[in-house]
C-alpha angles and dihedrals in degrees: 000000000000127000139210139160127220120208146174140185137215112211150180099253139326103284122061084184087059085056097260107147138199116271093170134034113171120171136177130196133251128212114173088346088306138120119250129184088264110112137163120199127154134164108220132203100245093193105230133060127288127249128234088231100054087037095054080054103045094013082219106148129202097244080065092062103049108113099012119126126278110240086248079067101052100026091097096045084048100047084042087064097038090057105153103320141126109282106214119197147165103240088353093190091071100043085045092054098053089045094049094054091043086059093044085059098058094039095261130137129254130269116265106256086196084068093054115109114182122208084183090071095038090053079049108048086034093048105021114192099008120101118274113189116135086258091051095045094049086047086059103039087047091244116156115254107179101114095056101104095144139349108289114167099228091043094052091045089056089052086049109059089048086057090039088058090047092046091050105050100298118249130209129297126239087021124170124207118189116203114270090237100053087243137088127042114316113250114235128194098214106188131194091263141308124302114241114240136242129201127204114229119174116214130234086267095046100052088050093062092041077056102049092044090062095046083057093055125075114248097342116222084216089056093053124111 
C-alpha cells in the first residue's frame, strides 16, 4: 500500500517572508490515494495579530487563537504525521513555504520539495485555461460545496481529496477497502454523492454509419459470433 498525506494551512497573509504565520494545519491520510480515518488538525497561536484581509478569507479570529499551541509545540506531532510520504497540496508551493519557515523557526529542516505533489499544476495541465481553485474544481467534478462558507483547513482537506481521486483517474463511488490484513478499521471513500449516469445510445443514423464502416472492413471483429 502506499501511502500519502494531503494538507492544508490557514494564515495570516500571503508572505511568510513579510512575518505572516500559520493559524491552521489539517492533514488526511492517504492510502492508495484514498482517504482513511487518519487525520491531523490543529489551530495554532501565531503569535501576532490577524489581519482583516486573511479573516474575511478563514474567518479565524484572533479570540479563537488565544491559548492554542505555538507551532514549536505541535511541529513534532506534525511531522510525526507527515513521516515519508507523499505531501498533497492545493497549490503546494505556497503551504510548503509557510511550513518551511515554521520549521526554520524552531531549528528544523525544510520540507522535502522531491515529496510535493501539486494538484494546482495537475488541474492545470489536465483543464488549461479554465479556472482551478478548489471551488471551481468541486463545481466541475460535481462535488457538494455547501458547507464551504469560508477556508477552513480540514474542510478544505476533505474537498480535496474528492477532487485528488477525480485528478488522478477517478475511482468508484461509494468504494470499501478492507484492510489487507483482514484487521484494523475498514477504509471508505465517502464522496459527495453518486455520479448520475449516462448512458450512451447511438441513433438510427448513427448505427447506419457504424454499419457502413464495417461492410467496408474484411472479416470485422464486431460481426463475429
Amino acid at each position: 500500500m502506499t501511502r500519502s498525506v494531503l494538507f492544508d494551512t490557514e494564515t495570516t497573509g500571503l508572505d511568510p517572508a513579510q512575518g505572516h504565520r500559520v493559524v491552521e494545519v489539517a492533514a488526511i491520510e492517504l492510502i492508495n490515494d484514498l482517504p482513511t480515518k487518519n487525520v491531523f488538525h490543529m489551530l495554532i497561536d501565531p503569535e501576532r495579530d490577524m489581519p482583516e484581509d486573511a479573516l474575511r478569507i478563514h474567518g479565524i479570529t484572533s479570540e479563537a487563537l488565544r491559548g492554542k499551541p505555538r507551532f514549536a509545540e505541535i511541529a513534532p506531532a506534525l511531522l510525526d504525521f507527515l513521516a515519508d510520504a507523499k505531501l498533497v497540496a492545493h497549490n503546494a508551493p505556497f503551504d510548503f513555504a509557510f511550513l518551511d519557515a515554521e520549521f526554520a523557526r524552531v531549528g528544523l529542516p525544510p520540507l522535502d520539495p522531491g515529496r510535493m505533489v501539486d494538484t494546482l499544476a495537475l488541474a492545470k495541465a489536465r483543464f488549461p485555461g479554465l479556472p482551478n481553485s478548489l471551488d471551481a474544481l468541486c463545481r466541475r467534478f460535481e462535488i457538494d460545496l455547501s458547507a464551504r462558507t469560508t477556508h477552513n483547513a480540514l474542510l478544505d482537506c476533505r474537498l480535496l481529496a474528492d477532487v485528488y481521486v477525480e485528478l488522478t483517474g477517478g475511482r468508484q463511488r461509494g468504494l470499501l477497502l478492507v484492510a489487507e490484513d483482514g484487521g484494523g478499521d475498514a477504509m471508505v471513500y465517502i464522496a459527495s454523492g453518486p455520479r448520475t449516469p449516462r448512458p450512451i445510445e447511438p441513433d438510427p443514423a448513427e448505427l447506419a454509419a457504424h454499419a457502413a464502416f464495417l461492410a467496408r472492413l474484411r472479416d470485422p471483429l464486431w460481426l463475429s459470433p
